[in-house]
KEBA-72282 format. One record per residue (C-alpha): residue in one letter; x, y, z. Coordinates in steps of 0.05 Angstrom, whole numbers, padded with zeros to 5 digits, always signed. Each point is the difference from the previous one (the first is absolute). Example, Ala and Ser with C-alpha at 12.3 -4.5 7.8 and 13.67 -1.06 7.14 Angstrom:
A+00246-00090+00156S+00027+00069-00013
***
This chain:
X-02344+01425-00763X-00078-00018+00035X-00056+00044-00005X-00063-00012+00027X-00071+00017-00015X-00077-00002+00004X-00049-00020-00054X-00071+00027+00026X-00059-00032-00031X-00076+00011+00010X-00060-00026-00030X-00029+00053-00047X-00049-00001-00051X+00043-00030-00049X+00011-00057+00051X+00070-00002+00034X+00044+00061-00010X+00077+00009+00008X+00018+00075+00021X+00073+00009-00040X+00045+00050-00003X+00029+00049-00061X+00069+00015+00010X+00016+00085-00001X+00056+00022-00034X+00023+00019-00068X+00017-00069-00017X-00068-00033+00004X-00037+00063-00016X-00028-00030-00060X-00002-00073+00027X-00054-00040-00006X-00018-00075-00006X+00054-00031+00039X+00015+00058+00037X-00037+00000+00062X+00019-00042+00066X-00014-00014+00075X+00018+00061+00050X+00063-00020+00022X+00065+00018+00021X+00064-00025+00032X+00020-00025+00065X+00039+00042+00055X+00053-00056+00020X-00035-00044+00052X-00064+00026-00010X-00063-00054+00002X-00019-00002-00074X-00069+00004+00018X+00012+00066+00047X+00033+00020-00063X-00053-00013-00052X-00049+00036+00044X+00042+00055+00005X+00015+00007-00075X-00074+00005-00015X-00017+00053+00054X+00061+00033-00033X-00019-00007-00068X-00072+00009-00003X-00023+00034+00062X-00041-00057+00031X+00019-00043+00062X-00037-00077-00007X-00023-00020+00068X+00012-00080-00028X-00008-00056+00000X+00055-00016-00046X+00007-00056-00036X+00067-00034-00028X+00002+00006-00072X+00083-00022+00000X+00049+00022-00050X+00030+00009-00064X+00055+00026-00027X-00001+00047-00061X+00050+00008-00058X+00056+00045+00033X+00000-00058+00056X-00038+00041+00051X-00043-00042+00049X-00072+00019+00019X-00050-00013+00046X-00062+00002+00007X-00067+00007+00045X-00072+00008-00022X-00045+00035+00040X-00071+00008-00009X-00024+00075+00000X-00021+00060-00035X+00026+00070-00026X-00005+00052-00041X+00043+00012-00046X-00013+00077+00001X+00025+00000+00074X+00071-00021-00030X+00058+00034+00039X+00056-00021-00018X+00070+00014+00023X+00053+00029-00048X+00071-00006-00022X+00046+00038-00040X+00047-00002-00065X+00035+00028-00047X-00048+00018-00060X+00010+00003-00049X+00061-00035+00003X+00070+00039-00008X-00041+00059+00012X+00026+00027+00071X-00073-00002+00017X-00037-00037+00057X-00065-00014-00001X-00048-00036+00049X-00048-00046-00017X-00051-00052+00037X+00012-00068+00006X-00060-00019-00018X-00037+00047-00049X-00070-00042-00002X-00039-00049+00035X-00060-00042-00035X-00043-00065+00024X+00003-00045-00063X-00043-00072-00011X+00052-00061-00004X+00003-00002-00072X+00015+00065-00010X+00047+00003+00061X+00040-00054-00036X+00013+00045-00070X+00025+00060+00053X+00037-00027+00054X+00073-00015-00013X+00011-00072-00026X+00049-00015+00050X-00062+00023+00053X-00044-00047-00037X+00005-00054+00041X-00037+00041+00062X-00055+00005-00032X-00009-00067-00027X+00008-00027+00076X-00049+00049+00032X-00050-00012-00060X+00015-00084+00024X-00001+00009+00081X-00080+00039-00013
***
């Protein structure tokens, strides 16, 4: 399985900022430090992974980057998954989020379906901080966008 996603980055007054991602859902609900990751999403089959990266991020945030992108590559995270990456230089805020939703059962065994965002919250974070939030398997983004500026 390959997703594909966009790490946006501007230069705030902290110095560079990452814009990352919180997960919605029950599950990471009370998720923090390691919790948060690069808008992403998988690919349709034979879709261009960067058509799909830009897609996932208007769908997950509400925000279409006009580019340029930037190759960040890939890594793969614990379950095996593949995922790539783009940074793009830009700027949003985070109280424009739309987000698209999904539902599931919850709670579980309970006959009930509820629908919740993908992504519940958006925030710009400096590098160091970026690095205690985002996923440790996403790590490895930020480390080469922090080297390529």
């Amino acid at each position: 399985m390959t997703s594909a996603g966009l790490l946006m980055y501007r230069h705030g007054s902290t110095g560079l900022e990452v814009l990352l991602a919180h997960p919605g859902g029950p599950f990471w609900a009370r998720k923090n430090d390691g919790a948060w990751m690069l808008p992403k999403g998988e690919l349709a089959p034979g879709e261009d992974p960067l058509a799909a990266a830009r897609r996932e991020f208007d769908e997950e945030i509400g925000f279409a980057p006009a580019g340029p992108f930037a190759p960040l590559g890939e890594v793969r995270q614990k379950g095996g998954k593949r995922v790539l990456a783009w940074a793009v230089a830009g700027d949003f805020e985070p109280d424009d989020l739309r987000s698209n939703v999904f539902e599931i059962e919850w709670p579980p065994r309970s006959g009930q379906s509820r629908t919740f965002p993908e992504v519940d919250r958006v925030a710009w974070f400096p590098l160091d901080a970026a690095r205690l939030k985002v996923l440790a398997s996403q790590r490895p983004f930020i480390e080469r966008l922090a080297a390529a500026l």
